[in-house]
N, C-alpha and C positions, 0 to 999 in steps of 0.2 A: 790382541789375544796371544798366549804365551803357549808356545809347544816346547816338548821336551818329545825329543826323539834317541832312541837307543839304536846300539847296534855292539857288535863283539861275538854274539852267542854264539854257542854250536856246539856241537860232537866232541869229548875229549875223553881220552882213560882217564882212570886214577894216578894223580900224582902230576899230571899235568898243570898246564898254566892257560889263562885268558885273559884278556884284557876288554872290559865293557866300556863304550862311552853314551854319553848322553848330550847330544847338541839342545843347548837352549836359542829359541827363538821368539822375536815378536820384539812389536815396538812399546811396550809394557814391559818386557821381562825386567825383572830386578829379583834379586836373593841375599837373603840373612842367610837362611841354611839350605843346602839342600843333601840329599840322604839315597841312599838306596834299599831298597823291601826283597824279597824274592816271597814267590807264595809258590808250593809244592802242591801237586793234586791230593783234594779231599783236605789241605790244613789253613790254615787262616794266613793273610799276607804278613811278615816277618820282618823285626830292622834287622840290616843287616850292615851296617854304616853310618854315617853321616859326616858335614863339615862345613864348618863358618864359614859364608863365600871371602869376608874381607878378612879376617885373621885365622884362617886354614885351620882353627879347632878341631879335633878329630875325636870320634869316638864310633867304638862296635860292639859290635854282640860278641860274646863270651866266644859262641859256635866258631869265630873268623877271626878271632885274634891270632896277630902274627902268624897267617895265613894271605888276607886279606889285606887291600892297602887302597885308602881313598882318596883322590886328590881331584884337581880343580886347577882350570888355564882361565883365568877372569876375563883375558886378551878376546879369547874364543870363544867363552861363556859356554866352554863344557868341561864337564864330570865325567871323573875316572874312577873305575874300579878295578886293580889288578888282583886279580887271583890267582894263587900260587898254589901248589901240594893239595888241589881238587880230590873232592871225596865223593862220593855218590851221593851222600846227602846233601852236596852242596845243589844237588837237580834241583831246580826249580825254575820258573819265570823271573828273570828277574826285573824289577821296574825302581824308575829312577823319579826322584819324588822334590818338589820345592816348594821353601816356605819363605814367601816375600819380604815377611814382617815380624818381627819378636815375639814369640808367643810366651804365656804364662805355662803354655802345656808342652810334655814332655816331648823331644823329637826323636824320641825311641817311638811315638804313636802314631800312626800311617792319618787318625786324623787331625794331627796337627799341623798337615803339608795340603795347598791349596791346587798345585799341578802336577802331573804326572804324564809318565810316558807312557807307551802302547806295552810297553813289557817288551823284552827279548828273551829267549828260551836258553837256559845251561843243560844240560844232559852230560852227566859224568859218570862213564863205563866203568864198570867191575872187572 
């Protein structure tokens, strides 16, 4: 069984910075891609990331570009997400998401990822 465990979140102003990670585990785990979401109260979960585990492909939402930066330690089988010049919009949950195998479908779409993590909370002050 495959867990994906987060951690990083917490309290920051505007303009600040954080760093999320995401431990993979289990004697199953493997990944093609895996990505990051946040879902904000009251709005639907969001990409906000993603990357090839073996050729570090990378791609984001519009909202995180060159803000945002996403990377991967294959050694450790976990996922980074650094965020820099945090905005209040950036508040949300954010959850860390993996897709074992080549999909036909988009991996901008939360369900084209098989595991995910519990979420960890951003909150970014005005």
């Amino acid at each position: 069984q495959v867990q994906l465990v987060e951690s990083g979140g917490g309290l920051v102003q505007a303009g600040g910075s954080l760093r999320l990670s995401c431990a993979a585990s289990g004697r199953t785990f493997s990944s093609y891609v895996m990505g990051w979401f946040r879902q904000a109260p009251g709005k639907e979960r969001e990409f906000v990331a993603r990357i090839s585990w073996i050729g570090g492909t990378t791609g984001y939402a519009d909202s995180v570009k060159g803000r945002f930066t996403i990377s991967r330690d294959n050694a450790k089988n976990t996922l980074y997400l650094q965020m820099n010049s945090l905005k209040p919009e950036d508040t949300a949950v954010y959850y860390c998401a993996n897709s074992p195998r080549r999909s036909v479908n988009s991996y901008y779409t939360p369900s084209t990822y098989t595991n995910w993590g519990q979420g960890t909370q951003v909150t970014v002050s005005s």
